[in-house]
Biopython code that builds the backbone (N, CA, C, O; Angstrom):
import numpy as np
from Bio.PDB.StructureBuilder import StructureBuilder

atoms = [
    (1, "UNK", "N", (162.898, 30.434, 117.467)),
    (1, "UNK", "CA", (163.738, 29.264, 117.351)),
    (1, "UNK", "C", (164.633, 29.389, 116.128)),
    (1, "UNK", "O", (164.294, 30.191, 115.258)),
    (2, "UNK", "N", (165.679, 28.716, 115.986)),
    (2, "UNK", "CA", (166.590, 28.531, 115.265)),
    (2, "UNK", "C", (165.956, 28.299, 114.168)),
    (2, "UNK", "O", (164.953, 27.629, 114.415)),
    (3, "UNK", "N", (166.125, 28.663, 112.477)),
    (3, "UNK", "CA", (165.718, 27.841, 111.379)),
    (3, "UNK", "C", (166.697, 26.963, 111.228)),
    (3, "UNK", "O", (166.281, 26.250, 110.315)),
    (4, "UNK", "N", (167.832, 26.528, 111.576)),
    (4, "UNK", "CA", (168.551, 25.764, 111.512)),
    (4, "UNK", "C", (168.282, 23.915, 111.372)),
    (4, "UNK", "O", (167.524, 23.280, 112.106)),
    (5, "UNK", "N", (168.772, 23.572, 110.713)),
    (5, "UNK", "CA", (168.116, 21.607, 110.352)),
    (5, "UNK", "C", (169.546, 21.428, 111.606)),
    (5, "UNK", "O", (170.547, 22.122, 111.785)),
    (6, "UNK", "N", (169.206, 20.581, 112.067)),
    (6, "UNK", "CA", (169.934, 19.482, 112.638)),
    (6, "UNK", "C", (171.295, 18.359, 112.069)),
    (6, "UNK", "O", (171.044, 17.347, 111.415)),
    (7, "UNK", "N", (172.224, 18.627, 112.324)),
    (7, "UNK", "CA", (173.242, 17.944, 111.660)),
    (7, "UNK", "C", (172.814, 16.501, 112.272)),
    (7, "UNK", "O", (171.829, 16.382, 113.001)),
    (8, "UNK", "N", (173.811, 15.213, 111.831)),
    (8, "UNK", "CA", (173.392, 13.599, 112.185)),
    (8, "UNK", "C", (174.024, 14.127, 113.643)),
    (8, "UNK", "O", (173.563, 13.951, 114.771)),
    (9, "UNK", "N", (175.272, 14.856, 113.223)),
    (9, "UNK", "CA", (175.843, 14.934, 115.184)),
    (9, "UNK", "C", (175.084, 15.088, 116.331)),
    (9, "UNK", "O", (174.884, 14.412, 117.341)),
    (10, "UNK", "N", (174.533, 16.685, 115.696)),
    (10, "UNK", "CA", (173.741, 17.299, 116.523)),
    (10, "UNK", "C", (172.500, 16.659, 117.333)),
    (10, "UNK", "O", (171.962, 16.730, 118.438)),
    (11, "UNK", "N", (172.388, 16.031, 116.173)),
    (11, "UNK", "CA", (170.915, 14.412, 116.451)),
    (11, "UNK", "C", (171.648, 13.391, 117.207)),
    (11, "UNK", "O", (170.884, 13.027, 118.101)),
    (12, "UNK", "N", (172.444, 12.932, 117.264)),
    (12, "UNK", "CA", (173.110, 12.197, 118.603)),
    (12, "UNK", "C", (173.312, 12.564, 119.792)),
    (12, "UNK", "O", (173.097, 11.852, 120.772)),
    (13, "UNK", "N", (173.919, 14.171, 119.832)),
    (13, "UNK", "CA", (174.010, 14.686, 121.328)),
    (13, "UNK", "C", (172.759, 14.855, 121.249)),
    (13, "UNK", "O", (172.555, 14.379, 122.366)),
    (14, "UNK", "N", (171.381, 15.215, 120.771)),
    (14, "UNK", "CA", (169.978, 15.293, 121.053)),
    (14, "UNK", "C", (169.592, 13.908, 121.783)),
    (14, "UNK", "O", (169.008, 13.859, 122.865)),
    (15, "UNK", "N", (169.877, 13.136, 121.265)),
    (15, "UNK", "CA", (169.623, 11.593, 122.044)),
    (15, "UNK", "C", (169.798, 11.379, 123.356)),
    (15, "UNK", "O", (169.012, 10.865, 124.152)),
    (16, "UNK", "N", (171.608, 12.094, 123.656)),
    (16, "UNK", "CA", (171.980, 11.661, 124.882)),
    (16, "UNK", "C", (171.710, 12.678, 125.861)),
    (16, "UNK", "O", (171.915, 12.455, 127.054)),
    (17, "UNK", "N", (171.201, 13.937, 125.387)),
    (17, "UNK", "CA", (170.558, 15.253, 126.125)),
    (17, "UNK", "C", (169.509, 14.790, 126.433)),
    (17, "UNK", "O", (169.303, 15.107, 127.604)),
    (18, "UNK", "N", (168.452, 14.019, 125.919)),
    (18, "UNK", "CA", (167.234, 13.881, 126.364)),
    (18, "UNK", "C", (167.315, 12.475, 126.668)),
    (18, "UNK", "O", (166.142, 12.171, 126.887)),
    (19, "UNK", "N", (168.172, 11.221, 126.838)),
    (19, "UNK", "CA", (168.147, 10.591, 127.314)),
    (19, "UNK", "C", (167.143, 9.585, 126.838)),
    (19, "UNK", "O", (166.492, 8.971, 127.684)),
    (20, "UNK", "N", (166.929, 9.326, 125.362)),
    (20, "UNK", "CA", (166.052, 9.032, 124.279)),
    (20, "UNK", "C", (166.612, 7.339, 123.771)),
    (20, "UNK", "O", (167.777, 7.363, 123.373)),
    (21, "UNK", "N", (166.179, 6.416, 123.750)),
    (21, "UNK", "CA", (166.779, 5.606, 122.867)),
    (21, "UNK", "C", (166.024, 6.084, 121.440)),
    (21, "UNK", "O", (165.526, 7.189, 121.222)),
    (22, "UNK", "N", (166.083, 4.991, 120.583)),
    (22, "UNK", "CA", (165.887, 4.783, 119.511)),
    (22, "UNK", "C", (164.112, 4.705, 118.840)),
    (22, "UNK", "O", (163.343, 5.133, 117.980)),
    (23, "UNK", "N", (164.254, 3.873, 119.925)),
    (23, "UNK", "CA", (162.659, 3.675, 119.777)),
    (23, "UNK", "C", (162.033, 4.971, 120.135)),
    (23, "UNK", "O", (161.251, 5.449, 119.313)),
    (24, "UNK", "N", (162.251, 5.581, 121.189)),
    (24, "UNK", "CA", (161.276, 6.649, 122.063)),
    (24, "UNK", "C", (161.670, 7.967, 120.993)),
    (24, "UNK", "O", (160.933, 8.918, 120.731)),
    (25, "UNK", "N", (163.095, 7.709, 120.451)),
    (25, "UNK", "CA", (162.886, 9.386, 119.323)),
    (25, "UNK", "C", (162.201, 9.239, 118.617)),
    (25, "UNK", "O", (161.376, 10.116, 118.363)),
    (26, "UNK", "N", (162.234, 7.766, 117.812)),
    (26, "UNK", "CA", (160.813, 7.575, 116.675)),
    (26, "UNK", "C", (159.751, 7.789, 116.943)),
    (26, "UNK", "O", (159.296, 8.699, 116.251)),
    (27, "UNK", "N", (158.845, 7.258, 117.873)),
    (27, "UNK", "CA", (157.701, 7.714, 118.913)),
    (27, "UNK", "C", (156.956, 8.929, 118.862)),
    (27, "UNK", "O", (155.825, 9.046, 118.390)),
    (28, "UNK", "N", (157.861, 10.095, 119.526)),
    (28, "UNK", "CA", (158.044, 10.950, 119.567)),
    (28, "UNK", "C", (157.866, 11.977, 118.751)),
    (28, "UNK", "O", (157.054, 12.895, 118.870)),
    (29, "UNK", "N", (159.187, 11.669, 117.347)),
    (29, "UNK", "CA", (158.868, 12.272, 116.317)),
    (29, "UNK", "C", (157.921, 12.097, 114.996)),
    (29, "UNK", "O", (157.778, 12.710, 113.938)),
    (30, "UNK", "N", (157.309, 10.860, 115.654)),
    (30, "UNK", "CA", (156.604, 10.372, 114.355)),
    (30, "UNK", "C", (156.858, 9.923, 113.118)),
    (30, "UNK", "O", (156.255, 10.115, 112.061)),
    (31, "UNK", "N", (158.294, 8.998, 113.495)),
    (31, "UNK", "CA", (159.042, 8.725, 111.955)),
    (31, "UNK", "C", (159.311, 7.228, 112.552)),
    (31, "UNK", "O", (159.298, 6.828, 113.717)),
    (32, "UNK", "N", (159.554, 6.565, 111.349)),
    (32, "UNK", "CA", (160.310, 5.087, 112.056)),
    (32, "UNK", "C", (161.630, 5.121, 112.755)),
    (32, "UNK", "O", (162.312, 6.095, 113.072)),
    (33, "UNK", "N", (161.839, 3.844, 112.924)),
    (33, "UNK", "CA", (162.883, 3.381, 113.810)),
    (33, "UNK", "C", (164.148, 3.507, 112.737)),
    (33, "UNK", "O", (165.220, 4.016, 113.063)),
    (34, "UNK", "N", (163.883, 2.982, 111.438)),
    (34, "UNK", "CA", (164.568, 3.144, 110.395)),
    (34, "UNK", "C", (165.122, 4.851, 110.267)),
    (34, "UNK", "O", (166.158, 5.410, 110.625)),
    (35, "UNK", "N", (163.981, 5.285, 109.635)),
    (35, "UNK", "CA", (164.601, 6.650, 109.797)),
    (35, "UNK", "C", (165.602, 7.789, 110.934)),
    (35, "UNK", "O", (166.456, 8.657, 110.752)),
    (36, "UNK", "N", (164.983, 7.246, 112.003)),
    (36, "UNK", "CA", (166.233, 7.734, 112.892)),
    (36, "UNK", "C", (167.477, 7.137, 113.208)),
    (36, "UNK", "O", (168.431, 7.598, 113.833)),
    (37, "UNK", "N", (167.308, 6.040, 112.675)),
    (37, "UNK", "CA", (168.551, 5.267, 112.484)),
    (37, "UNK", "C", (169.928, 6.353, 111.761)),
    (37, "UNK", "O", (171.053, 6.658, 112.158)),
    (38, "UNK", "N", (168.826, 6.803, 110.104)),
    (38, "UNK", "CA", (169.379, 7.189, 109.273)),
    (38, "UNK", "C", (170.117, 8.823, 109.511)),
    (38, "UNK", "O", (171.085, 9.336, 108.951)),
    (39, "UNK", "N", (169.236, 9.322, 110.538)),
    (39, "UNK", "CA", (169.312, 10.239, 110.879)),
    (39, "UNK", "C", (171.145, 9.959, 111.718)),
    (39, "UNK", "O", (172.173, 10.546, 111.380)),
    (40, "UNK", "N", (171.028, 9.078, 112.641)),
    (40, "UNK", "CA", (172.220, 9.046, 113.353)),
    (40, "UNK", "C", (173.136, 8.650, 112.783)),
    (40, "UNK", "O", (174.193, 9.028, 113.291)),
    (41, "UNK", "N", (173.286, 7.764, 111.544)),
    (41, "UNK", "CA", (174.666, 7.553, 110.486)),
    (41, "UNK", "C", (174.610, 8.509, 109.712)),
    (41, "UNK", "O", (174.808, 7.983, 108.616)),
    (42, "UNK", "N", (174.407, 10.055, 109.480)),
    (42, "UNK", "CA", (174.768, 10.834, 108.633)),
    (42, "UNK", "C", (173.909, 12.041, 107.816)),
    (42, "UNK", "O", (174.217, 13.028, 107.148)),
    (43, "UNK", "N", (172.420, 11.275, 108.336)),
    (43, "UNK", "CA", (171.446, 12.480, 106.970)),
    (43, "UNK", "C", (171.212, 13.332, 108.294)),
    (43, "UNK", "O", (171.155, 12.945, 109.461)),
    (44, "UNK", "N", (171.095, 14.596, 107.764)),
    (44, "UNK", "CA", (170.108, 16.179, 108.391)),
    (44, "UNK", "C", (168.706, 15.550, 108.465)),
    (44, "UNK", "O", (168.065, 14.886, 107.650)),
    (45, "UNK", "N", (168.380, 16.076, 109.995)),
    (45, "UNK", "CA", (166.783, 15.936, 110.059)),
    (45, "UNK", "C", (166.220, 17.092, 109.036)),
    (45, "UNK", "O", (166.984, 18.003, 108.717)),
    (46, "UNK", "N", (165.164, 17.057, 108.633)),
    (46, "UNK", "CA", (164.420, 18.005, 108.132)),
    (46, "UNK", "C", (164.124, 19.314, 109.394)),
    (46, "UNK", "O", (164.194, 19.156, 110.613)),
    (47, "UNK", "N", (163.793, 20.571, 108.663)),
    (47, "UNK", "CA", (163.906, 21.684, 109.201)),
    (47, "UNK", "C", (162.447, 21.169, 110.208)),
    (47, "UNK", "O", (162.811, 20.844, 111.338)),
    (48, "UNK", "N", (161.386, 21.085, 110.057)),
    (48, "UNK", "CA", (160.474, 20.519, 111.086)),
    (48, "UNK", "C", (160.567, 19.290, 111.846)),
    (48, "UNK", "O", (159.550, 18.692, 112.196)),
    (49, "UNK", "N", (161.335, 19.022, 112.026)),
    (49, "UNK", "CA", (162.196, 17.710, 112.783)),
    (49, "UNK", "C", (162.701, 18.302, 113.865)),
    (49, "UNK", "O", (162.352, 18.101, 115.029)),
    (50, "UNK", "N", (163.618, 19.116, 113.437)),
    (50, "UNK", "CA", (164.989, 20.029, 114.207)),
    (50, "UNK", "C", (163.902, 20.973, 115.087)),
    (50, "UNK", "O", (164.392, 21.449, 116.111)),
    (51, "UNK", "N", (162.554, 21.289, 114.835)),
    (51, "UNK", "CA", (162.030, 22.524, 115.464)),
    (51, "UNK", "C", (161.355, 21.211, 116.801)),
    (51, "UNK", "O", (161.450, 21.471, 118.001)),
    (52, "UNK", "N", (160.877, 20.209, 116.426)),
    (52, "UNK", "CA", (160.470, 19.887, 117.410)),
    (52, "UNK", "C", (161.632, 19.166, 118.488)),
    (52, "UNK", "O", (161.613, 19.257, 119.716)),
    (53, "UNK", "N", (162.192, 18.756, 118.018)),
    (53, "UNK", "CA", (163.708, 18.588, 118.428)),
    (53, "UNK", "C", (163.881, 19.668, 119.866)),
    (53, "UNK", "O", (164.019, 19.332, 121.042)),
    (54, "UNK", "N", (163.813, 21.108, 119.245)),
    (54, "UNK", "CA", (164.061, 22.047, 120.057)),
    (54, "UNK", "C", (163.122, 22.260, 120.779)),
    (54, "UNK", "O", (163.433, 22.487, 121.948)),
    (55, "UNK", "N", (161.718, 22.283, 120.462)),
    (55, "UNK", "CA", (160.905, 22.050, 121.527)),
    (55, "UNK", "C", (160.722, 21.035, 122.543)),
    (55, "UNK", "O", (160.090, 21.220, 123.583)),
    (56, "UNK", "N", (161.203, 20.132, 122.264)),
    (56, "UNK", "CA", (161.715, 19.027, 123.198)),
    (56, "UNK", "C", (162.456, 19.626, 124.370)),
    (56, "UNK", "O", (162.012, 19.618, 125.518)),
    (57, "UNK", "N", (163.535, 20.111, 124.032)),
    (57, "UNK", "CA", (164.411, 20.529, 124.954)),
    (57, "UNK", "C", (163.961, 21.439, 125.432)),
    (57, "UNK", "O", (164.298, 21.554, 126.610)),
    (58, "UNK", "N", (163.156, 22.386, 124.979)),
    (58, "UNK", "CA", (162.747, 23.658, 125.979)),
    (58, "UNK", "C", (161.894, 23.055, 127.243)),
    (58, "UNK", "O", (162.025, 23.456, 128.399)),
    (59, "UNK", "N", (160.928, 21.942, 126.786)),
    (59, "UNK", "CA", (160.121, 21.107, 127.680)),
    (59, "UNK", "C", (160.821, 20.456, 128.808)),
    (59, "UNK", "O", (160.450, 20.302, 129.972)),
    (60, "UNK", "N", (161.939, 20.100, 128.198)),
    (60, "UNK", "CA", (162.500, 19.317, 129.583)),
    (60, "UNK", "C", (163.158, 20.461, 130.087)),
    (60, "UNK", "O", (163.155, 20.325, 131.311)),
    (61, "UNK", "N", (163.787, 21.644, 129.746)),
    (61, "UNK", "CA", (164.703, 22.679, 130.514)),
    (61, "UNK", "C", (163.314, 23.144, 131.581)),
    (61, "UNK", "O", (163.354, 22.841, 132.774)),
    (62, "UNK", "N", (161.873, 24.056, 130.869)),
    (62, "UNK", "CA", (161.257, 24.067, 131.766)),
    (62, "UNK", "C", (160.424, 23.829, 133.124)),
    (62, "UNK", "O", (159.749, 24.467, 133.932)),
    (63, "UNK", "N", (161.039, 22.079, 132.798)),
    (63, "UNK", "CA", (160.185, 20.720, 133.843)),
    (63, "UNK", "C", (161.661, 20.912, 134.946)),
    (63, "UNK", "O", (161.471, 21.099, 136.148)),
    (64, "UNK", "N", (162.763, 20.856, 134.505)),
    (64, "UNK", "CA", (163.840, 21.007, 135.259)),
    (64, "UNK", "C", (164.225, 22.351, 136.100)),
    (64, "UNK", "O", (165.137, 22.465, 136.920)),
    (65, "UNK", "N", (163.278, 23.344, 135.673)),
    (65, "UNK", "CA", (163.550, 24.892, 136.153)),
    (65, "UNK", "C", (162.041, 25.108, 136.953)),
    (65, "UNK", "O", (161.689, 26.094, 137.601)),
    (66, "UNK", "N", (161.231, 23.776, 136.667)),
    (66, "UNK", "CA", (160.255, 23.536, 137.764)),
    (66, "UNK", "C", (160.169, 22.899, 138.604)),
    (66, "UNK", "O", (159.147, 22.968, 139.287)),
    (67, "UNK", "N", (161.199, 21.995, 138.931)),
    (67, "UNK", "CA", (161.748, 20.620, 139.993)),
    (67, "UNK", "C", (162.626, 21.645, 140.920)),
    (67, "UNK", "O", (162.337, 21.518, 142.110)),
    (68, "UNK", "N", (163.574, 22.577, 140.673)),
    (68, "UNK", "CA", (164.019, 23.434, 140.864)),
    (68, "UNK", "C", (163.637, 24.992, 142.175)),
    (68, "UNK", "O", (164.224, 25.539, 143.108)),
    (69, "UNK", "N", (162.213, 25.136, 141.388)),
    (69, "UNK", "CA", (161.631, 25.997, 142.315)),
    (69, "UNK", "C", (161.040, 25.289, 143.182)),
    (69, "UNK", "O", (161.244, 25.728, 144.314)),
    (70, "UNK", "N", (160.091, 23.955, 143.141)),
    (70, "UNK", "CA", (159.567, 23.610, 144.069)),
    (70, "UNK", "C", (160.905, 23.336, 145.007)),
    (70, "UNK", "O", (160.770, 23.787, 146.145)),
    (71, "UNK", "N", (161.667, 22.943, 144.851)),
    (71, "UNK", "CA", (162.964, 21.895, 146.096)),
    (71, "UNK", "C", (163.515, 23.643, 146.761)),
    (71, "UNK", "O", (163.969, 23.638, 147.905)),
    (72, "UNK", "N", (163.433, 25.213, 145.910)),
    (72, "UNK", "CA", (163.672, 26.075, 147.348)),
    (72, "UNK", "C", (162.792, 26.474, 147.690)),
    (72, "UNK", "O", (162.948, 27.534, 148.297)),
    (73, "UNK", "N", (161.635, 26.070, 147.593)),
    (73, "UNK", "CA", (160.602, 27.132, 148.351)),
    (73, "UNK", "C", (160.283, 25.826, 149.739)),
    (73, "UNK", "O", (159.519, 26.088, 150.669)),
]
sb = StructureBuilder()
sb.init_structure("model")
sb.init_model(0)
sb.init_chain("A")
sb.init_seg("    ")
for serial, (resi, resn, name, xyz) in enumerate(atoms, 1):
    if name == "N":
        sb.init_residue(resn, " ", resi, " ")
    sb.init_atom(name, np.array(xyz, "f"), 0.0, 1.0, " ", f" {name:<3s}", serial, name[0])
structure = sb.get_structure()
């Protein structure tokens, strides 16, 4: 995975990629509602933020590349 932190941007299109409100990223990531707030007006997630971030997305790419095989077989 990327060592890369997460810009505030990057953390917004993360939202609308996973289809996340506010509440469910906090949840999720184990931070408040506050903090991801903060996250979306401007601060970098932390580098272990951004990793689960990306594991997020690998989870849903793999659930989607498994909806996928079942619908041609």
């Amino acid at each position: 995975m990327n060592e890369k932190t997460l810009s505030s941007h990057d953390f917004r299109i993360w939202l609308v990629l996973m289809d996340f409100s506010h509440e469910e990223a906090a949840s999720l990531l184990g931070v408040s509602l506050s903090t991801i707030q903060s996250y979306t007006r401007g601060k970098s997630l932390p580098l272990h933020l951004s990793k689960h971030c990306q594991l997020l997305v690998l989870l849903k790419a793999l659930r989607i590349e498994e909806k996928l095989s079942s619908i041609s077989t």
